[in-house]
C-alpha positions in Angstrom: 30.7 -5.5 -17.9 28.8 -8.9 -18.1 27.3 -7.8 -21.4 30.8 -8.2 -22.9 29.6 -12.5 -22.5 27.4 -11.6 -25.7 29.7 -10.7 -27.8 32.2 -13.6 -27.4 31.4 -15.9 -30.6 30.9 -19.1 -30.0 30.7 -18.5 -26.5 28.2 -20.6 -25.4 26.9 -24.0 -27.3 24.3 -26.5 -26.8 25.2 -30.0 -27.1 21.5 -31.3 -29.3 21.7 -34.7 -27.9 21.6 -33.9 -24.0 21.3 -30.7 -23.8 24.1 -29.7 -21.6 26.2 -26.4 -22.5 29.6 -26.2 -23.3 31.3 -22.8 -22.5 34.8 -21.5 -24.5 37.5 -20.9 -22.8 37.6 -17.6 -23.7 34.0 -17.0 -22.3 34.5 -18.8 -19.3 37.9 -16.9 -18.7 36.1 -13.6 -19.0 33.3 -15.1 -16.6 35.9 -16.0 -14.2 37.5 -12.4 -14.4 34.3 -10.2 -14.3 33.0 -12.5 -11.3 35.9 -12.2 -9.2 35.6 -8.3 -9.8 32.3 -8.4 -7.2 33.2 -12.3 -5.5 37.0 -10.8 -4.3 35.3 -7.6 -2.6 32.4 -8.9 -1.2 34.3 -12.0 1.0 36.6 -8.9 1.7 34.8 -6.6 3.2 32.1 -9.1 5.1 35.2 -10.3 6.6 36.1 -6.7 7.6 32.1 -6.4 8.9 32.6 -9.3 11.0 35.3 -8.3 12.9 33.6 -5.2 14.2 31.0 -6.6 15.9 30.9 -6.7 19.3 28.1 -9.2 20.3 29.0 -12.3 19.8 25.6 -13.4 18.5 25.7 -11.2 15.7 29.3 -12.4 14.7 28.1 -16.3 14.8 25.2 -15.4 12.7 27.5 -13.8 10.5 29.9 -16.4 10.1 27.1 -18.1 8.9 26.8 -16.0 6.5 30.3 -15.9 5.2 30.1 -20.1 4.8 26.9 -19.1 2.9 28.5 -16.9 0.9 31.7 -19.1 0.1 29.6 -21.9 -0.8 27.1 -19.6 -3.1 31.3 -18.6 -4.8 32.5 -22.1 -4.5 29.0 -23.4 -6.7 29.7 -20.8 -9.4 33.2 -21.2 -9.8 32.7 -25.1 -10.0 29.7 -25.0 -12.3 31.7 -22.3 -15.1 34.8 -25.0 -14.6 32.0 -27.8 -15.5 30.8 -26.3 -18.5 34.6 -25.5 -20.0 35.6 -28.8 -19.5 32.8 -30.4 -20.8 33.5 -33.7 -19.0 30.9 -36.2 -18.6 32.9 -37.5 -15.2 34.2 -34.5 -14.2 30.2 -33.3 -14.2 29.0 -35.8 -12.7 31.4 -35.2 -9.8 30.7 -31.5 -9.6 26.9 -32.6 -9.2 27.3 -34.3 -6.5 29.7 -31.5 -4.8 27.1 -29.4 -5.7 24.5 -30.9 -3.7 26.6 -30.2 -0.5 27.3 -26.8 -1.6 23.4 -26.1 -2.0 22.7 -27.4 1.6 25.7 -24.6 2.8 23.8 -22.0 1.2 21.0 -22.0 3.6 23.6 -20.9 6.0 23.0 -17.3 4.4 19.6 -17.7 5.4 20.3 -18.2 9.1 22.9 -15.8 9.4 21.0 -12.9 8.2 17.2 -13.9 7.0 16.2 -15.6 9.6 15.9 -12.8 12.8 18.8 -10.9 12.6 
């Protein structure tokens, strides 16, 4: 299903001066689509994993891994609405969310990498 993002002309472009790419809408509204088909499930059915387990260690590990996992969502989502928009302020603002949202996603780590 993601190989339908290469045949969407103009889909992707390269700005020469800085480098920064600029997504169509229609490629980003196909991104969005496609993604939510896996992002929608997966928040689902961890949430339906969490509530059966019984030890309570293994369900606060795996709340950390569910704020892992929203912020690994929330990053993507953000970063495809950064490159439609194309906005120098708006991408400047979205980098600095960003930087929180990559400190969250070690939570995935220490709810089931680390000793689970």
């Amino acid at each position: 299903m993601l190989l339908g993002l290469w045949f969407i002309p103009g889909g992707i472009q390269f700005n020469t001066y800085d480098g920064k790419p600029h997504w169509s809408w229609a490629f980003g509204i196909y991104s969005f689509i496609i993604c939510s088909m896996v992002i929608i499930p997966t928040l689902y059915y961890s949430l339906v994993l969490y509530r059966k387990f019984d030890f309570e260690e293994l369900q606060k590990k795996w709340r950390y891994f569910i704020l892992g996992e929203s912020a690994f969502f929330f990053l993507y989502y953000g970063t495809t609405l950064s490159n439609m928009l194309n906005d120098p302020g708006f991408r400047t603002l979205w980098s600095i969310l960003g930087i929180f949202s990559l400190v969250l996603l070690s939570c995935i780590y220490l709810g089931v990498g680390k000793q689970l």
